[in-house]
C-alpha positions, 0 to 999 in steps of 0.5 A: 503254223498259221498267223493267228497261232503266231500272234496268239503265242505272242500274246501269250509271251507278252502276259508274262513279259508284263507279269515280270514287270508286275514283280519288278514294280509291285514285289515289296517284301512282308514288312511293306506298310500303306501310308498316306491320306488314301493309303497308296503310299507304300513304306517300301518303295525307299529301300526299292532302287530306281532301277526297277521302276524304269526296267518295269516299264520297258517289260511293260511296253515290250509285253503291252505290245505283244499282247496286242497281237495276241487280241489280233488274233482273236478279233480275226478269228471271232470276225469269221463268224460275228463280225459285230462281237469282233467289232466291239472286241477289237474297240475294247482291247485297243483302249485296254492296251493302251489303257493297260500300259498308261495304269502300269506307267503311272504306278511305276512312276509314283514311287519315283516322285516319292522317293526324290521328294523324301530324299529331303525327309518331307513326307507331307509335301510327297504326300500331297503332290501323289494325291494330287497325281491321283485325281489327275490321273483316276479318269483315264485308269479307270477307263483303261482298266475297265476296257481291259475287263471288258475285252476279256468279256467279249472273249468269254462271249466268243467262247460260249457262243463257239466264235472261238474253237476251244473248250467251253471251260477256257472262259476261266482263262482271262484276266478278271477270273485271274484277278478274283483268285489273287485278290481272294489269296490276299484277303484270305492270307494275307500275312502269307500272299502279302506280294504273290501270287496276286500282283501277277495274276491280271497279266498272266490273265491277260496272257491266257488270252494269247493262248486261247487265240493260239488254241482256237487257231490251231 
């Protein structure tokens, strides 16, 4: 098996290892209620042990990581025939994973000062303090996620365009199509897909990548 396969399944490996820290940040239960000033204060994060929070980041680390080979293997495929696509991949899935793991730190990290303020019953004081995290914080979120995206359309380019040897239907395989399948099972049920399958959904996304670079590879 050659290099880009192996970093291909390690991206792969590393999609999942984020969707488990997905579920151990953002699995909430049916009665979870959004509060506060911009509603991201979520009611459940008091019954939740911190634990979670800090276990959710290392699987984010150990997962952000591995996906980055798995975008490695991409870039150094797709350079073999468009040096130029290549380029602005391996510019985008650098700023997406430092940008994936930064969004993933500071939601892990809100409900941690929530739940230390409240532990003095002051909602209105743990709720000024996140919307002031919030505004501190918006820029570089938005533009870590927005890499992210942006990386999964190179790839959809590289696939259509034949820089990565796998079948033409692989661009369904990516974390935006990935995140439009869970937000669409949320708004259409969302009684019943109140936590699953859409918390996941952008980091198995991002884990498809590492396959199709282990496909194209193989």
């Amino acid at each position: 098996m050659n290099i880009n396969a192996i970093f291909g399944i390690m991206g792969l490996m590393g999609g999942i290892l984020c969707a488990v820290g997905d579920l151990l940040f953002d699995l909430k239960g049916k009665d979870n209620q959004k509060l506060g000033t911009s509603g991201n204060i979520d009611s459940n994060w008091l019954k939740m042990s911190y634990w979670r929070f800090g276990v959710s980041i290392l699987f984010a680390f150990v997962g952000d990581i591995l996906a980055g080979f798995g975008y490695l293997s991409l870039v150094r495929q797709i350079s073999q025939t468009d040096q130029t696509l290549a380029t602005v991949t391996a510019v985008l899935c650098y700023i997406g994973i430092i940008g994936g793991f930064f969004v993933h730190t500071v939601l892990c990290i809100q409900p941690v000062i929530y739940k230390k303020i409240m532990e003095t019953n002051q909602f209105r004081l743990a709720d000024d303090t996140l919307e002031q995290y919030y505004k501190m914080l918006i820029a570089p979120f938005f533009i870590g996620y927005g890499s992210m995206l942006a990386g999964a359309v190179c790839v959809i380019i590289a696939i259509l365009t034949d820089a990565l040897n796998v079948p033409k239907w692989f661009v369904l395989l990516n974390p935006i199509v990935f995140l439009i399948i869970g937000v669409s099972f949320r708004k259409i049920r969302p009684d019943k897909f109140y936590d699953l399958p859409g918390i996941i959904m952008p980091s198995l996304g991002l884990g498809m990548l590492g396959m199709i670079a282990a496909v194209s590879a193989l």
